[in-house]
N, C-alpha and C positions, 0 to 999 in steps of 0.2 A: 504494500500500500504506500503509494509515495505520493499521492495528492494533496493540499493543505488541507481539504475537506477531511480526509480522513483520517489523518494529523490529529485534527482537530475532537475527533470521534474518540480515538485510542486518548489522549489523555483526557476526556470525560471520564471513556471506562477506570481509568485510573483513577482518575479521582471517587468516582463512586465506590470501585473497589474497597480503596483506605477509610473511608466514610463506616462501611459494615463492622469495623475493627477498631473502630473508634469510639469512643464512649457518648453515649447522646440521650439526651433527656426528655426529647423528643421519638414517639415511633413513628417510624416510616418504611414506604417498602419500595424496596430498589430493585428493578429487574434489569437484566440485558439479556437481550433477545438476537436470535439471527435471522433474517427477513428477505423474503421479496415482493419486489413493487412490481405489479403488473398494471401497465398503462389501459386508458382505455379513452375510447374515441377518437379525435385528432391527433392523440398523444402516441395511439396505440398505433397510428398510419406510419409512424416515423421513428420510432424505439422501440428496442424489445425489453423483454423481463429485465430489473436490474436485481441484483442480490449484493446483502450487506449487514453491516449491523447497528443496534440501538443500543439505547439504555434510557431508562424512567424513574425517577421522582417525585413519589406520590406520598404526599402528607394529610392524614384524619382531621376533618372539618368535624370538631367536637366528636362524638360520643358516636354519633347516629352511620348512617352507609355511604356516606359520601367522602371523597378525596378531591384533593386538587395538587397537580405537581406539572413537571416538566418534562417532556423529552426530546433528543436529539435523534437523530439518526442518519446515513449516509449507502448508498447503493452504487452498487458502478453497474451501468449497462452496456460500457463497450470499453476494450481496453485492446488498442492496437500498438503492433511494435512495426518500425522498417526501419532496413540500413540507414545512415548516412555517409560515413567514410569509413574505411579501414573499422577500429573496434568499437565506432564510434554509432549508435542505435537515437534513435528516434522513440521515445512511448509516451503516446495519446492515452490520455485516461478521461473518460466520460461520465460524470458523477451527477447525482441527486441527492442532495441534503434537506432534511424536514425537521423544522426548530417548531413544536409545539408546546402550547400549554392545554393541558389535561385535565376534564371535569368528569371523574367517576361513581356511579353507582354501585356497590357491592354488597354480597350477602357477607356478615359477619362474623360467621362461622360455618362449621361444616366442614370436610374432607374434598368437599368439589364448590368454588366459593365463586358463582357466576357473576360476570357486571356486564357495564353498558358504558360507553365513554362517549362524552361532546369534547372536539378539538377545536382550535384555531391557532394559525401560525403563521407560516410562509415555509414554500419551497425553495432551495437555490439551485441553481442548475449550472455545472461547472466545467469548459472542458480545458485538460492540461497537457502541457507538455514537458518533456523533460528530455536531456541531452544523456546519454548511460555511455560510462566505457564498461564496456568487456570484453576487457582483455581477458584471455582465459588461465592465466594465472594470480589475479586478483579477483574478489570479492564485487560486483558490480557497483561501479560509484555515479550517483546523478551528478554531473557539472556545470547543468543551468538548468532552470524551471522557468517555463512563460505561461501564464492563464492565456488562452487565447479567445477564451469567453465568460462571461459571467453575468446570471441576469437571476430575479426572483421574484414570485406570486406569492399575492396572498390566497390563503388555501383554508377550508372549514370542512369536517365531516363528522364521522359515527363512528362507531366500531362496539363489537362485544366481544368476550373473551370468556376463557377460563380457567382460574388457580385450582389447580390439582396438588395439596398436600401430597410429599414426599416422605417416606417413610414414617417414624413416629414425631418427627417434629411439626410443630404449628408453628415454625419459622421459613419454612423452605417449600416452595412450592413452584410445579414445572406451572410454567404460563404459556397458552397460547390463546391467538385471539384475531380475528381479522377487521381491516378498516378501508370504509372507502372515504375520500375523501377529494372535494371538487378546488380544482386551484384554477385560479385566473389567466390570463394571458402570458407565456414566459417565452423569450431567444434563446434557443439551444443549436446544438448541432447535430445531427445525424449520427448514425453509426461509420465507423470507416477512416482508414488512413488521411492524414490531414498534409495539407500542402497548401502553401498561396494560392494555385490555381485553381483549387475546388472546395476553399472556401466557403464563399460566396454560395455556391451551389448546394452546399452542405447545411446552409440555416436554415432552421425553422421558424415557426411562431403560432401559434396557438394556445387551447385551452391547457390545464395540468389535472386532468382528471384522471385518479388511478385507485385501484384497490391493494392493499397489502397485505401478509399473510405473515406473523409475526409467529416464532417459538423459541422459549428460552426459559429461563431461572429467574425466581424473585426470591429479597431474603427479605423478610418481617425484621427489625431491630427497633 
């Protein structure tokens, strides 16, 4: 993973990580989940599936079954390499990042603990590049990075899910859950190796309508 979008994901995870191991006075439930985005309508004419991962911060709105928290998440739908000189590579990375805040309803106990979630956020839509030597006796180094695009919608939807209790704890629970969610107008690029010449020919714009299909780990602390 070498885009800043995703960068930017791994130390979330990281920090949420350290959060579970930390002492807090507050309870909250942290998942990271691993996901994909499947487009749909205009979005769907011009990108395929992207696959990636999240993480969620969800905090108890008093006593009763509701949360409110946050979450991140980032998917690559295309990720091209080609020569440029000698050991010197070319790689395109095509990303989708979704910064939400999360309103949930949950059952409060129980061994299968079902909800419903309202979202709104924005989508960012990324494409990168980067300059790789591989040489084949070192380790692959990036020697420049250029965004060659970058644009974002605002985005609102649904979703429902559900916490399946893990063994004997009522701290640990697999999560799965799916969301669709409608975004506004965004500039992206296509799938496909990138060059000056076909650029141009390579943008989009349309709506950001897509469903997503989220499975992973929560820990209650």
């Amino acid at each position: 993973m070498k885009s800043h979008l995703r960068e930017l994901v791994v130390t979330v995870l990281l920090g949420c990580a350290a959060a579970v191991v930390a002492p807090a006075s507050v309870a909250a439930d942290l998942g990271i989940a691993a996901l994909a985005v499947l487009p749909r309508g205009q979005l769907d004419e011009n990108l395929g599936t992207g696959y990636g991962l999240g993480a969620e911060l969800m905090f108890p709105i008093g006593t009763g079954p509701l949360l409110i928290g946050g979450e991140i998440s980032v998917a690559t739908y295309a990720d091209e390499r080609r020569p440029f000189f000698d050991d010197l590579d070319v790689v395109t990375s095509n990303d989708i990042a979704n910064f939400n805040v999360v309103l949930r309803a949950q059952a409060t106990s129980g061994r299968v603990q079902p909800y419903i979630d309202a979202i709104i956020g924005f989508k960012v839509f990324q494409t990168e590049s980067s300059l790789v030597d591989t040489c084949t006796l070192c380790d692959e180094e990036i020697l420049d990075t250029r965004t060659e695009l970058e644009d974002s919608a605002f985005a609102y939807g649904v979703g429902a899910g559900l916490h399946i209790e893990l063994g004997d704890s009522s701290n640990f629970f697999l999560d799965t859950r799916a969301r669709y969610t409608r975004g506004r107008d965004a500039t992206y690029l296509t799938r496909g190796s990138l060059s000056d010449e076909n650029l141009e020919d390579r943008l989009r714009e349309s709506r950001t309508d897509a469903w997503s299909v989220h499975i992973g780990v929560t820990f209650r602390f």
